[in-house]
Every structure is written in C-alpha cells, then in structure tokens.
DSSP file (Angstrom, degrees, kcal/mol; ACC not computed):
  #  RESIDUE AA STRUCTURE BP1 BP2  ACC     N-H-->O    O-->H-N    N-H-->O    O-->H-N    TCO  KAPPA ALPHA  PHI   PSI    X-CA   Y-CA   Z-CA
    1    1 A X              0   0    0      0, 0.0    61,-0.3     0, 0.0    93,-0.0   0.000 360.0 360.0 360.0 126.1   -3.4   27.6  -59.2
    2    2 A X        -     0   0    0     59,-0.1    92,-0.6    91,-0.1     2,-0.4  -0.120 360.0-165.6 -49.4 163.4   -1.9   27.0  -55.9
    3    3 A X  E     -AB  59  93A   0     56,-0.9    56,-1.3    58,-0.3     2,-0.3  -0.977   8.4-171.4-149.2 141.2   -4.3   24.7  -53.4
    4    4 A X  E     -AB  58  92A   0     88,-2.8    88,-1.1    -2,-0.4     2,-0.5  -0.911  15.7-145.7-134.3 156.8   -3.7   24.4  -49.4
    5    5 A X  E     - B   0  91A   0     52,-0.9     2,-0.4    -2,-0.3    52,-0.4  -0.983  10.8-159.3-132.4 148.3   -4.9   22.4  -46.4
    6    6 A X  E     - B   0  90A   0     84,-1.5    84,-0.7    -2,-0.5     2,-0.5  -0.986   8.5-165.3-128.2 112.9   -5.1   23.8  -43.3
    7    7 A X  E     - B   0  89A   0     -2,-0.4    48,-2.6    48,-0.4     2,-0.3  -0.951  12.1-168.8-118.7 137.2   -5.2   21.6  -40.3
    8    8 A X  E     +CB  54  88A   0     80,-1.7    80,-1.3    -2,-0.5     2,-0.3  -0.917  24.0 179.2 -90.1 142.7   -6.2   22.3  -36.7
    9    9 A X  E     -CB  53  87A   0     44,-1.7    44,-2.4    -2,-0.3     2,-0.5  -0.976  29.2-153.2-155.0 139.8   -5.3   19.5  -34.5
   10   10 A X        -     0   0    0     76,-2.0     2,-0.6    -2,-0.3    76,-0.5  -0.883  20.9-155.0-117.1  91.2   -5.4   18.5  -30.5
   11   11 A X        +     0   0    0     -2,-0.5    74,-0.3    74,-0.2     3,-0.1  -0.641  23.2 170.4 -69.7 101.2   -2.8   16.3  -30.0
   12   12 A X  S    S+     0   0    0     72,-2.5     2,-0.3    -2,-0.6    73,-0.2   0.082  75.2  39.5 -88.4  10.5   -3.8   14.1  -26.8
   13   13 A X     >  -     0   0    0     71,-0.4     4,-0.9     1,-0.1    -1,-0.2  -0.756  66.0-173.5-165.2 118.1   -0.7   11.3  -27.2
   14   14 A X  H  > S+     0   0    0     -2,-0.3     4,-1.0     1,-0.3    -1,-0.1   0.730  80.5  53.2 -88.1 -27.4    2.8   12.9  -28.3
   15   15 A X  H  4 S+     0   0    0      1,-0.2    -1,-0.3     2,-0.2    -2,-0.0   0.467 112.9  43.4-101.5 -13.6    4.8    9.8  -28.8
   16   16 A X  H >> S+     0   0    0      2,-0.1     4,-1.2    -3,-0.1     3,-0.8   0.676 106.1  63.8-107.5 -31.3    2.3    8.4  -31.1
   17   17 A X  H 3X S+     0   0    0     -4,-0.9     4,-1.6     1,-0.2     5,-0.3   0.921  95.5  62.9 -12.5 -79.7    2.0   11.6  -32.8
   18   18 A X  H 3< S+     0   0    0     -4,-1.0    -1,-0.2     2,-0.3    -2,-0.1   0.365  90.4  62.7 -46.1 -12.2    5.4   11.3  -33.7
   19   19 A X  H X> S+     0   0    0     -3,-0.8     3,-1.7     3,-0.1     4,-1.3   0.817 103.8  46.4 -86.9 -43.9    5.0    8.5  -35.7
   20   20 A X  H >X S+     0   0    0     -4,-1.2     3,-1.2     1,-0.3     4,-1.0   0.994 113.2  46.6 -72.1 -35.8    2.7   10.2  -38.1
   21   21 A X  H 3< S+     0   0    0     -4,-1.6    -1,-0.3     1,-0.2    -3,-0.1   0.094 109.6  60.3 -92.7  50.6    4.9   13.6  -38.7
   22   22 A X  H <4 S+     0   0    0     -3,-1.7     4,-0.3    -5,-0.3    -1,-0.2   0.559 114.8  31.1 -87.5 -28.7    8.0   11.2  -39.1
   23   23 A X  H <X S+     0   0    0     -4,-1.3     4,-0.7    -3,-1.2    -2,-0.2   0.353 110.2  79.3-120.6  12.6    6.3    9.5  -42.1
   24   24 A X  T >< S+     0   0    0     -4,-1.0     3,-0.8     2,-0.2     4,-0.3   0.973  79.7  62.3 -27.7 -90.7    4.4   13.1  -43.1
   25   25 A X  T 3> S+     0   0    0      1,-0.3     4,-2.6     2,-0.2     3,-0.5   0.717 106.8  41.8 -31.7 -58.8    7.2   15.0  -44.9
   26   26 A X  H 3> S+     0   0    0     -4,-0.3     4,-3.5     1,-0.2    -1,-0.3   0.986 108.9  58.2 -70.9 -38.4    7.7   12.3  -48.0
   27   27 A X  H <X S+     0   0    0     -3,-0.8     4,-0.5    -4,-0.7    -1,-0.2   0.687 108.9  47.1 -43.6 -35.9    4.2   11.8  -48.4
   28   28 A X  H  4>S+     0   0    0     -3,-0.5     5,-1.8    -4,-0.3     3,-0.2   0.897 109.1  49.7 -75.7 -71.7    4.1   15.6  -49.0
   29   29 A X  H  <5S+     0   0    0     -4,-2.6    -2,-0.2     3,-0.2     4,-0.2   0.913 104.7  66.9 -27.9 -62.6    7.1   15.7  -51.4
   30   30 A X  H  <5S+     0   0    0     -4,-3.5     2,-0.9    -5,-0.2    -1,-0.2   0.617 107.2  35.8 -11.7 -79.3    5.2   12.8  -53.4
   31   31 A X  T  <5S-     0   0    0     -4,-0.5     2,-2.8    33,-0.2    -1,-0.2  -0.785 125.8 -99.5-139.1  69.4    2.6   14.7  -54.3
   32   32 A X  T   5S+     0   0    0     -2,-0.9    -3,-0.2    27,-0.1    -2,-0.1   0.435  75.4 151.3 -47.4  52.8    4.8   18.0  -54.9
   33   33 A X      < -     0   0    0     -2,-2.8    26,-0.2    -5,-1.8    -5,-0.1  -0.227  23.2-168.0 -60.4 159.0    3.7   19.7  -51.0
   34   34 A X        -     0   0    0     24,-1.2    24,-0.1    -6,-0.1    -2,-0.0  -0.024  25.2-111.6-123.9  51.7    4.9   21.6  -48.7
   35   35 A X        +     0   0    0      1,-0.1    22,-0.2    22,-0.1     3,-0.1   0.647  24.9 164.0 -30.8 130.3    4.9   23.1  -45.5
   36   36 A X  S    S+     0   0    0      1,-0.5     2,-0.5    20,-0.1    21,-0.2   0.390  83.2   3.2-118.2 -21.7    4.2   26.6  -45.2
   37   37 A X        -     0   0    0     19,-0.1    19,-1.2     3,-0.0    -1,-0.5  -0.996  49.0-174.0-152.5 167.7    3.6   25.9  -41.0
   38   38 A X  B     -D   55   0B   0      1,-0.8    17,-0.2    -2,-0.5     2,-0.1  -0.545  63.2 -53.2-163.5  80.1    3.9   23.2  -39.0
   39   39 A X  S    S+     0   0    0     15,-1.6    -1,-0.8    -2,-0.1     2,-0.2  -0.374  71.2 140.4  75.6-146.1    2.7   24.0  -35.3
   40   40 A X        -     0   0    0     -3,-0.1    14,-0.3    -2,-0.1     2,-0.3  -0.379  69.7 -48.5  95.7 172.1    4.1   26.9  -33.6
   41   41 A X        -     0   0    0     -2,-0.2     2,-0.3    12,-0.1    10,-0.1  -0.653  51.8-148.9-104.4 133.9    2.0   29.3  -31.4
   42   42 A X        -     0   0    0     -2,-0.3     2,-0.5    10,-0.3     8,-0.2  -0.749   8.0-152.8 -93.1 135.8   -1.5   30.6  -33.1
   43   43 A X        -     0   0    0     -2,-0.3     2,-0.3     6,-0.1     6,-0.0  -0.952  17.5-131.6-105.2 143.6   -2.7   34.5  -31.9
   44   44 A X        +     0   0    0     -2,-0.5     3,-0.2     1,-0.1     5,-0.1  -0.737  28.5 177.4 -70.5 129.3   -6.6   34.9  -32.1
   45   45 A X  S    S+     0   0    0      1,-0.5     2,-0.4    -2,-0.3    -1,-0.1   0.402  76.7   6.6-101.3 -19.0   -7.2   38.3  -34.0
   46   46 A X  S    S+     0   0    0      2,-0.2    -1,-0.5     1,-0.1     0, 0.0  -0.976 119.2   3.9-144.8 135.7  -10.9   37.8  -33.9
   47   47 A X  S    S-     0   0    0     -2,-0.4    -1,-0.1    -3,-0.2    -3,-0.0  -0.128 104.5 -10.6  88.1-174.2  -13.2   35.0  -32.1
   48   48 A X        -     0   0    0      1,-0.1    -2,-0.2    -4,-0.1     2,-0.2   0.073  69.4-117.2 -60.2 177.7  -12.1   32.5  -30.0
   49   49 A X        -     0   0    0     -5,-0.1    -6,-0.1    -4,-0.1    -1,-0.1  -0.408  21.1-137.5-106.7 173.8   -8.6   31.6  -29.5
   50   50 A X        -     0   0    0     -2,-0.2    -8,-0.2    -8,-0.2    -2,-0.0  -0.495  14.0-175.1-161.5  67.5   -6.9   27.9  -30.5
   51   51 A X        +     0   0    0    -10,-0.1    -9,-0.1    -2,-0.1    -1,-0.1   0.625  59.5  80.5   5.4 -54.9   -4.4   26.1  -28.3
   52   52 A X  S    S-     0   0    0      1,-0.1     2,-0.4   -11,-0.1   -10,-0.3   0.478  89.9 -59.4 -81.7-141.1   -3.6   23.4  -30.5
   53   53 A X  E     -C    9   0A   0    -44,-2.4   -44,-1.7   -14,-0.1     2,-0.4  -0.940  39.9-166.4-107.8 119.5   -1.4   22.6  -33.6
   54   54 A X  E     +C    8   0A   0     -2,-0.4   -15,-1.6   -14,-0.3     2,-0.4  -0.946  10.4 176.1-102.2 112.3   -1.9   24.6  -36.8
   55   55 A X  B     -D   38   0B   0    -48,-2.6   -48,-0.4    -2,-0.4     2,-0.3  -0.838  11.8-159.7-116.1 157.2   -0.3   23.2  -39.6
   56   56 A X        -     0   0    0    -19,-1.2   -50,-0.2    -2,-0.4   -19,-0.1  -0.091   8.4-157.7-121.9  66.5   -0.7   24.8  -43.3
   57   57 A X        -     0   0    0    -52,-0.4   -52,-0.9    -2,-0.3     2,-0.3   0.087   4.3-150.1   9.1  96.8    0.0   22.9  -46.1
   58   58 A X  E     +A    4   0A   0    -54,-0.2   -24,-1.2   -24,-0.1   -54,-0.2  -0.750  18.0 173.3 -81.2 130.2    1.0   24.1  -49.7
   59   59 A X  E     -A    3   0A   0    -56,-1.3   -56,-0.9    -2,-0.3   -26,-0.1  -0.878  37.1-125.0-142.8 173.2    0.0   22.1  -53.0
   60   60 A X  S    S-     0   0    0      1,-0.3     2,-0.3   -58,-0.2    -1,-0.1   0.763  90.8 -11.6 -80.5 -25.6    0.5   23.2  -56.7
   61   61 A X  S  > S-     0   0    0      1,-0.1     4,-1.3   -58,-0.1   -58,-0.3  -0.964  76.3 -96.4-153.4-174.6   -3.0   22.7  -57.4
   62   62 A X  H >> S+     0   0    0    -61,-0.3     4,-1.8    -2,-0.3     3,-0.6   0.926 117.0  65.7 -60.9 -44.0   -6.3   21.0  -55.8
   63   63 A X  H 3> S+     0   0    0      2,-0.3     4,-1.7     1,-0.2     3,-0.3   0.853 109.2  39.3 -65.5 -47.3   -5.8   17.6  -58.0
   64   64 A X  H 3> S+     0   0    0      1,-0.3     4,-2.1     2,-0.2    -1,-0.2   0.838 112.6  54.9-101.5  -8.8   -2.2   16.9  -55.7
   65   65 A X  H <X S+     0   0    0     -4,-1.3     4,-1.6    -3,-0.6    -1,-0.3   0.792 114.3  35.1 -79.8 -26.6   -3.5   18.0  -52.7
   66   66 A X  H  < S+     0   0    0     -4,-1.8     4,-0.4    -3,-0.3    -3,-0.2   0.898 119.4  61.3-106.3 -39.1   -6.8   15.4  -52.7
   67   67 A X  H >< S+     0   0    0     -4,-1.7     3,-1.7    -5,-0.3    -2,-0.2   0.916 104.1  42.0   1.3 -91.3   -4.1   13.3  -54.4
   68   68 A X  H >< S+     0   0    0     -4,-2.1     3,-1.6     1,-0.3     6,-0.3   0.816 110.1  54.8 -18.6 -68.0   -1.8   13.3  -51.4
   69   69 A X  T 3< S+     0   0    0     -4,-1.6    -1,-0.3     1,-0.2    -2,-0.2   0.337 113.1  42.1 -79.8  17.4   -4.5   12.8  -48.7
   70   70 A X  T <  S+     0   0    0     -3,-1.7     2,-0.8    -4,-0.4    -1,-0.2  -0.301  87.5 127.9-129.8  33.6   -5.9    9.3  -50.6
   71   71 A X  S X> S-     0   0    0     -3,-1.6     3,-3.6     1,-0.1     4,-1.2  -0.857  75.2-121.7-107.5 119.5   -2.1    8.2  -51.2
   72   72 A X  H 3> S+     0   0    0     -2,-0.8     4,-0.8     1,-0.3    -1,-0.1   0.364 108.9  42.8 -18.8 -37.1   -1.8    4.7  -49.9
   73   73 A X  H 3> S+     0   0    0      2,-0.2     4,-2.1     3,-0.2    -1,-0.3   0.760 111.5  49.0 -62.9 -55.1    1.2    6.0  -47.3
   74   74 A X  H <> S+     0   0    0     -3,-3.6     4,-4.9    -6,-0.3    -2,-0.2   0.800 110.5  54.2 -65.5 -23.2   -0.3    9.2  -46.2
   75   75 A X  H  X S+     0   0    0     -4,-1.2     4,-0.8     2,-0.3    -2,-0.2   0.930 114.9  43.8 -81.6 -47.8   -3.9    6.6  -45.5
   76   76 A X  H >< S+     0   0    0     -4,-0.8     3,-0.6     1,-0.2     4,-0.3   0.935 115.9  48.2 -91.6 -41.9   -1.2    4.2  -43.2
   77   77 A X  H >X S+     0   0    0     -4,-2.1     3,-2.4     1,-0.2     4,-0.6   0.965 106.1  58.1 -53.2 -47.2    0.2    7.6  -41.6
   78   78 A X  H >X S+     0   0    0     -4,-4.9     4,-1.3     1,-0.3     3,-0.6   0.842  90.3  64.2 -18.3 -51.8   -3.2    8.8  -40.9
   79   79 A X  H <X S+     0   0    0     -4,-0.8     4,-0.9    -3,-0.6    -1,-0.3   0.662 109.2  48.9 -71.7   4.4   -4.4    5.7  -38.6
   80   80 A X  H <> S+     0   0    0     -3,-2.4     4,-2.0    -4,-0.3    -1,-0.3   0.896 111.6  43.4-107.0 -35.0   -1.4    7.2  -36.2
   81   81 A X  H <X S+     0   0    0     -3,-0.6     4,-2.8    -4,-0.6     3,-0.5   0.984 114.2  52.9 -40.9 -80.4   -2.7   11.0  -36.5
   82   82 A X  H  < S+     0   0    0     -4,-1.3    -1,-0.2     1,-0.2    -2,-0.1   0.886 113.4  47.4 -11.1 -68.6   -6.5    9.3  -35.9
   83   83 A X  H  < S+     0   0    0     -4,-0.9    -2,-0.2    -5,-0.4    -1,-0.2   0.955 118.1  37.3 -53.6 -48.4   -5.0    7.4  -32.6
   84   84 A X  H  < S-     0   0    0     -4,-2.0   -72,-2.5    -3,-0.5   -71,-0.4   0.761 122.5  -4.6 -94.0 -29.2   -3.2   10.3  -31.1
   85   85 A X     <  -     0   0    0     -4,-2.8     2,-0.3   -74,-0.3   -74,-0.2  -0.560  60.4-110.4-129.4-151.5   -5.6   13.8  -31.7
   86   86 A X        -     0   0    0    -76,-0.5   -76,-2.0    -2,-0.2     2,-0.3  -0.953  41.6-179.9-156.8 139.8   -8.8   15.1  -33.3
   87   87 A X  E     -B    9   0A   0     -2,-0.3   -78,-0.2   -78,-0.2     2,-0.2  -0.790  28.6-144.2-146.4 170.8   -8.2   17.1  -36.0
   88   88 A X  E     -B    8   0A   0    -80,-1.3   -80,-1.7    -2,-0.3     2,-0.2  -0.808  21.3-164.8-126.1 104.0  -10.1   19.2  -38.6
   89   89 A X  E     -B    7   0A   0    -82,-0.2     2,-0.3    -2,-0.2   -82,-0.2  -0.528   3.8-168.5 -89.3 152.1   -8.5   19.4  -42.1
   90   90 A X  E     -B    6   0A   0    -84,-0.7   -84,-1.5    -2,-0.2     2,-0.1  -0.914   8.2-161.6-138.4 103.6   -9.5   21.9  -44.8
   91   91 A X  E     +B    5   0A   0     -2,-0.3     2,-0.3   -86,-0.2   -86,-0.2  -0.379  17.8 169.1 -87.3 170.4   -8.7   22.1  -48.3
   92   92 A X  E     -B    4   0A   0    -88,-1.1   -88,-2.8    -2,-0.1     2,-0.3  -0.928  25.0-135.3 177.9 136.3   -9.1   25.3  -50.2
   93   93 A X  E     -B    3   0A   0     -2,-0.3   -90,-0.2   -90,-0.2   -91,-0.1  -0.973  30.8-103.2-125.3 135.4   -8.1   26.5  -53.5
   94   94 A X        -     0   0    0    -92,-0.6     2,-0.3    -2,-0.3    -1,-0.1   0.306  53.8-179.3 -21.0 147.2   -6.5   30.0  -54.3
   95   95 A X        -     0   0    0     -3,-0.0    -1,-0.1     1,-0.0     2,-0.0  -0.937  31.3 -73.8-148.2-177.3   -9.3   32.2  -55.9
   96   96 A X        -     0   0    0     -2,-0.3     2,-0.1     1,-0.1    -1,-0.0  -0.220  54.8-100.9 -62.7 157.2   -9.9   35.4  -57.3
   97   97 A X        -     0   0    0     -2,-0.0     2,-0.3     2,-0.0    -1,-0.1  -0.403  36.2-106.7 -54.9 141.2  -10.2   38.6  -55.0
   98   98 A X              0   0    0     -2,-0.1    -1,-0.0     1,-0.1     0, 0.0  -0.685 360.0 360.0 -45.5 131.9  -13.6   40.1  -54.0
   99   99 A X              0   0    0     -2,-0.3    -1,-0.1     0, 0.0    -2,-0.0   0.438 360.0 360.0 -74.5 360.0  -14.2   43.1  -55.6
C-alpha cells in the first residue's frame, strides 16, 4: 500500500538549499521514491494560506519511506535542509475510505 511524505518548508538560505535537493533525488530512488511535487505555487481552499515549498513525496509502502528518511545519505543531506529552512515533514499511509 502506497505511503507518502508531505513536506512544508520555509526556505531562508537558497544556495545552501541547493545542496540538499542536489543530493535528494538518489536518496529517493534508493529506497524506490518519488516525486509526485516538488515546490511550485500552493492555493489555500480552506484555512490559512502557505507561501513556502510543498513538496509530496511517493513511497511503495510505509517501511521505504521511514527507510529513506534514516538512510545514512538522506541523514548527511538533511544537516543542509536543517541549515537553510524549517520544515515540517509528514508521513502518511494510503488507507481505506470513510464510509
């Protein structure tokens, strides 16, 4: 069952930024990820609105997504993410419907 992370992010330092989504992308492959967004402009449909960088993250299941974020590579990309925003990541796994 598919599993996703959902990051909101406020990137305060751009060039430093850039170091972590250069070394992102394989770190994702590892661990068979994806993008499904990767910034781009967010619209509010309810509740406050959000400026920053949305990115949305695809995994096949929960097990490669909490994989991924404790893989020795992604842990040394982090410390440039850490330096440069503030972020809140979310993991979440497909579920059944409401009835």
């Amino acid at each position: 069952m598919p599993a996703y992370v959902v990051a909101m992010i406020d990137v305060h330092d751009l060039e430093t930024y850039r170091k972590y989504t250069d070394r992102t992308p394989a770190t994702l492959k590892k661990h068979g990820g994806r993008f499904l967004t990767r910034g781009g402009a967010v619209t509010a449909l309810e509740g406050e609105g959000f400026d920053g960088r949305m990115v949305i993250l695809e995994f096949p299941d929960r097990a490669s997504a909490e994989a991924w974020y404790a893989d020795p590579e992604y842990v040394e990309a982090r410390r440039f993410r850490h330096a440069a925003s503030n972020a809140h990541l979310f993991a979440l796994q497909e579920g059944a419907p409401n009835a």
